[in-house]
C-alpha positions, 0 to 999 in steps of 0.5 A: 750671808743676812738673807732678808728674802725667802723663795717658795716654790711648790716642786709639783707645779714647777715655777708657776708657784714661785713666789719671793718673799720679801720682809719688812725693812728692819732700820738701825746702825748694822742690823742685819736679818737672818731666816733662821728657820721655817716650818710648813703647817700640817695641811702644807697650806700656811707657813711660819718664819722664824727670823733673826734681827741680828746686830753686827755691832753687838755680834748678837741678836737683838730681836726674835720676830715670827712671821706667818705666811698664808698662802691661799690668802698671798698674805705675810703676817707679823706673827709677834715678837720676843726682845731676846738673844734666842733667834741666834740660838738654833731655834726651833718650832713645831705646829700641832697636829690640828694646825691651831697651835705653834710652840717655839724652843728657843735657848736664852743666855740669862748669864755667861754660863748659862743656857735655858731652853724655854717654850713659847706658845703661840695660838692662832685660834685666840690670837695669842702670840709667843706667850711663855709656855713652860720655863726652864725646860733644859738648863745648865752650863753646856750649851744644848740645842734640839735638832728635831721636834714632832707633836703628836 
């Protein structure tokens, strides 16, 4: 169920481009991560991990990391982090159309009956990483999630 491993294969070359991706070791008493989602960029050629460091002991997530894969270089870069409940919460990404901007959606629980859906914003060009974007973009008492996102 905790998968802390992605396979990548590109389907036209068969398996001479299957790679495993293997994540960084996450320690604590019943931590386990989860890849919760991931996007490829448009040029198809870097890919961003979203990634849940999900606590059984407290049945919530303790920490959304990002990791950024390039895969003409084979390196796997930490690509920041939010101390926040929102990797459990369908997040979701999107890159912009030039491949130099991510924006994150991610849903945060500020009390029991409140759902906020805020965007983060990371910039690869200037290296800035998961900053706050816009607050507040969705909230209320039902929970609400987007399930498709497209940058034009």
């Amino acid at each position: 169920f905790h998968i802390w491993y992605m396979l990548v294969e590109d389907p036209d070359n068969s398996g001479l481009t299957r790679r495993t991706l293997y994540f960084p070791e996450e320690h604590g008493f019943l931590i386990f991560p989860d890849v919760r989602d991931y996007v490829f960029s448009p040029t198809g050629d870097r890919l961003i991990i979203l990634y849940d460091i999900y606590s059984e002991q407290f049945e919530k997530s303790m920490r959304f990391q990002t990791y950024l894969m390039d895969f003409p270089t084979g390196m796997l870069y930490d690509s920041g982090s939010l101390k926040t409940g929102s990797a459990s919460l369908s997040p979701r990404v999107v890159w912009s159309p030039d491949g130099n901007k991510i924006l994150y959606f991610l849903t945060d629980t500020p009390s029991v009956d409140q759902y906020i859906i805020n965007i983060y914003q990371s910039d690869l060009l200037s290296g800035e990483k998961l900053t706050l974007y816009h607050p507040s973009l969705l909230e209320g008492i039902n929970y609400t999630y987007i399930t498709n996102l497209y940058w034009r």
